[in-house]
PLY file of the C-alpha trace (Angstrom):
ply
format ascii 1.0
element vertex 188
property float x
property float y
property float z
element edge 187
property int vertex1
property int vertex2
end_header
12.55 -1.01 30.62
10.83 1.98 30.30
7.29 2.37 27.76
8.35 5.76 26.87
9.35 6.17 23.42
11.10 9.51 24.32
12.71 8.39 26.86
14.44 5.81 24.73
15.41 8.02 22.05
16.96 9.95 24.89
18.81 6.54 26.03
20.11 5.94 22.34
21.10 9.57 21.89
23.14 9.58 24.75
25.15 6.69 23.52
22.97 3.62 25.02
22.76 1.73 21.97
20.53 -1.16 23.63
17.75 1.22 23.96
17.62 0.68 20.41
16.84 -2.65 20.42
13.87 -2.21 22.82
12.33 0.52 20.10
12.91 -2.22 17.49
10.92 -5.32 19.87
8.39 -2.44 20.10
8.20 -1.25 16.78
9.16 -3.91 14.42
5.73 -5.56 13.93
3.34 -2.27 13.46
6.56 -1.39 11.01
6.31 -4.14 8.88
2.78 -4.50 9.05
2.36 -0.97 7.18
5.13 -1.41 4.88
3.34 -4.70 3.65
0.64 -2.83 2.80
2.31 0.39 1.29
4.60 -2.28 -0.39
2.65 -5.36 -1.21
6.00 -7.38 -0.66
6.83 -9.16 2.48
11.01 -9.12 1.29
10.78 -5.52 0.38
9.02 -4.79 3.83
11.44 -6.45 6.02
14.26 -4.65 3.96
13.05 -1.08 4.39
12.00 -1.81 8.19
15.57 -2.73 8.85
16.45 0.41 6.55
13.99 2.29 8.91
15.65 1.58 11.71
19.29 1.93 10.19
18.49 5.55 9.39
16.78 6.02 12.89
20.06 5.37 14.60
22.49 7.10 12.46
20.20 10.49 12.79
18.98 10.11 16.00
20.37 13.02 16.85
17.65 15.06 14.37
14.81 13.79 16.92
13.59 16.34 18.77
12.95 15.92 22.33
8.98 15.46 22.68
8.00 14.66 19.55
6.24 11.39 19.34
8.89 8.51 17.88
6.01 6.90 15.93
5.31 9.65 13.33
9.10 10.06 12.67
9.78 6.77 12.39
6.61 6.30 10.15
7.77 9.38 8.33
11.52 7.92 7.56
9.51 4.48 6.32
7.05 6.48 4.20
9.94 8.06 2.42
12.06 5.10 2.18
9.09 3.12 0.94
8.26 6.00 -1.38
11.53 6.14 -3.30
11.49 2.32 -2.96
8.63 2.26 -5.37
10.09 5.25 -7.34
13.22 3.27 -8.54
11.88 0.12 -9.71
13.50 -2.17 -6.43
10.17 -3.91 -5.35
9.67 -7.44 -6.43
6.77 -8.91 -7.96
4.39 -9.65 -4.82
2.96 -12.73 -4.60
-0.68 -12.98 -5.33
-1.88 -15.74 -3.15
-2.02 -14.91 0.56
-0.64 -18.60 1.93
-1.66 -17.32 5.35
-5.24 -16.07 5.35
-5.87 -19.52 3.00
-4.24 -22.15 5.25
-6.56 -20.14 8.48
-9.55 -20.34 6.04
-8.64 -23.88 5.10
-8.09 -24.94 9.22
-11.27 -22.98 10.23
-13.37 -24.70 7.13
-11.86 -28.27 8.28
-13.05 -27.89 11.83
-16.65 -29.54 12.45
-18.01 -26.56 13.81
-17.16 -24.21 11.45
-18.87 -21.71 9.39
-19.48 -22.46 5.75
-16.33 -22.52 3.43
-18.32 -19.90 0.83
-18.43 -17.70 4.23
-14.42 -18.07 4.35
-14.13 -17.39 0.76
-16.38 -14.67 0.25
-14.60 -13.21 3.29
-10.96 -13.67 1.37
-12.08 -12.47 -1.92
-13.63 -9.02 0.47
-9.97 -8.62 2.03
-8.41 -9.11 -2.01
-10.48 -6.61 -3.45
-9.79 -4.16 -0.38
-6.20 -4.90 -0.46
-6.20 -4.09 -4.82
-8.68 -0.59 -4.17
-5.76 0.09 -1.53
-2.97 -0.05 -3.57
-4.86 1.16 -6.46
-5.23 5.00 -4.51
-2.74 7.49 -5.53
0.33 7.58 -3.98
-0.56 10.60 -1.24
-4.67 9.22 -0.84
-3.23 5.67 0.03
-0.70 7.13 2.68
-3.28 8.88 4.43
-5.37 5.79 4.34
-2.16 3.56 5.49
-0.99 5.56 8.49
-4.46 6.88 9.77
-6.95 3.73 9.61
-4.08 1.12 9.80
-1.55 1.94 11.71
-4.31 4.51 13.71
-2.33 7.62 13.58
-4.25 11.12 14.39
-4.44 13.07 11.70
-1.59 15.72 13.19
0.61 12.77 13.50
0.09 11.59 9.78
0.39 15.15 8.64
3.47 15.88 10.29
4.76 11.98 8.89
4.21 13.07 5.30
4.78 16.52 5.47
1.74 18.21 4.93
-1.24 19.93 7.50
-3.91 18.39 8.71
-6.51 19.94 6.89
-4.74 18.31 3.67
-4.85 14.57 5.65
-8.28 15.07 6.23
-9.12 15.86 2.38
-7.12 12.94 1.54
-9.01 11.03 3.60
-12.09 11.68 2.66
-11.03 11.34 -0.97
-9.57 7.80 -0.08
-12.82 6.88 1.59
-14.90 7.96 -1.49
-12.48 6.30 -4.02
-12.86 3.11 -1.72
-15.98 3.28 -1.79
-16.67 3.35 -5.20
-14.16 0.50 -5.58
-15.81 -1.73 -3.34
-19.75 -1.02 -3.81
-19.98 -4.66 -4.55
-19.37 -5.26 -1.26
-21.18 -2.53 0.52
-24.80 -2.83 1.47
0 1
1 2
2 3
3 4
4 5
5 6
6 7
7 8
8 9
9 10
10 11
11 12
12 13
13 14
14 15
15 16
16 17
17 18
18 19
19 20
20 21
21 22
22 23
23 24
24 25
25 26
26 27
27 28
28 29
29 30
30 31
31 32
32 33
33 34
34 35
35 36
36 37
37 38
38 39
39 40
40 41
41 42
42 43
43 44
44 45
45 46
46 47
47 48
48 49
49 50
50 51
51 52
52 53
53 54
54 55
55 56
56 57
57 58
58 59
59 60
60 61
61 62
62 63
63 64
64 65
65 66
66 67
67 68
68 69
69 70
70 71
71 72
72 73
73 74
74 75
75 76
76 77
77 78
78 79
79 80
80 81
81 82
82 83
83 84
84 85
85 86
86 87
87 88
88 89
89 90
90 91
91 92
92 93
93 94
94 95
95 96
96 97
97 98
98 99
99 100
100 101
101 102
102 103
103 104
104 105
105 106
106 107
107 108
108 109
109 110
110 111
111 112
112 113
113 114
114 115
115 116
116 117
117 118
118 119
119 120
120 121
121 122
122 123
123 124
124 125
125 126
126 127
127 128
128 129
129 130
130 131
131 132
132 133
133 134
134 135
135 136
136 137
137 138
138 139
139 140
140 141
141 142
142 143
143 144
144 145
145 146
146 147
147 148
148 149
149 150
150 151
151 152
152 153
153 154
154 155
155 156
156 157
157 158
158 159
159 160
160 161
161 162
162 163
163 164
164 165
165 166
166 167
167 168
168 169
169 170
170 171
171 172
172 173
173 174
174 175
175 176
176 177
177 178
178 179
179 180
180 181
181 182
182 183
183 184
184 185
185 186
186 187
């Protein structure tokens, strides 16, 4: 199997429709991961991944040969997720995160453990950066998403939300300040 993302969209425009299914195995995870966070829904994550890559194979002919498969894929997700949000689909999202507690609750039951105000402290950290997240504007918290999550240059995330670099860097640092200010309490 090759690792070149090109050369699979090559594979799967030429009509070799299992090449598809090795971009998925590669992609599905890191997919899902950011569209939880854009989101805040695991269901309405998993449904626009497998929109994602519904949309990747019925205009896989629009990929252009050399461009890297990431920041169009990421750019078809960030648009699906976008008018996701805009007409009211997403579900309620859950507000207790059953796995980060049952991995606090399995670390805190183990004798050698670190303190269970240690575990807590560090949930209630990953809460309140998870709420100053989702609390950016729409364009400051896709910069944020694609560049320090899913560790996209900022050319790539520029050409995945349609604007130049210049204007993911300013969003970036306008994310970073916003955070910031959001999350002094934690800062020292």
């Amino acid at each position: 199997m090759p690792d070149d993302d090109g050369e699979l969209m090559s594979r799967l425009c030429a009509g070799e429709d299992r090449a598809l299914d090795a971009l998925m195995d590669r992609w599905q995870a890191p997919l899902r991961g950011f569209l939880y966070r854009y989101l805040h829904n695991e269901a309405d994550a998993c449904d626009v991944a497998q929109e994602t890559f519904v949309r990747v194979y019925r205009h896989r002919a629009r990929f252009r040969p050399g461009a890297k498969f990431s920041t169009w894929m990421f750019s078809i997700a960030l648009n699906l997720s976008r008018d996701h949000a805009r007409y009211g689909r997403a579900r309620p999202a859950f507000a207790l995160d059953t796995d980060a507690l049952t991995a606090a609750s399995d670390r805190s039951a183990d004798s050698g453990s670190v303190a269970p105000d240690t575990d807590l402290l560090r949930l209630e950290m990953a809460r309140a950066v998870r709420a100053a997240v989702e609390a950016l504007p729409d364009q400051l918290r896709s910069a944020i998403l694609l560049c320090e999550y899913e560790n996209l240059t900022h050319l790539e995330a520029a050409a995945a939300t349609g604007c130049s670099a210049k204007a993911v860097e300013t969003r970036l640092y306008r994310a970073r300040q916003l955070l910031r200010d959001a999350l002094k309490r934690y800062l020292r």
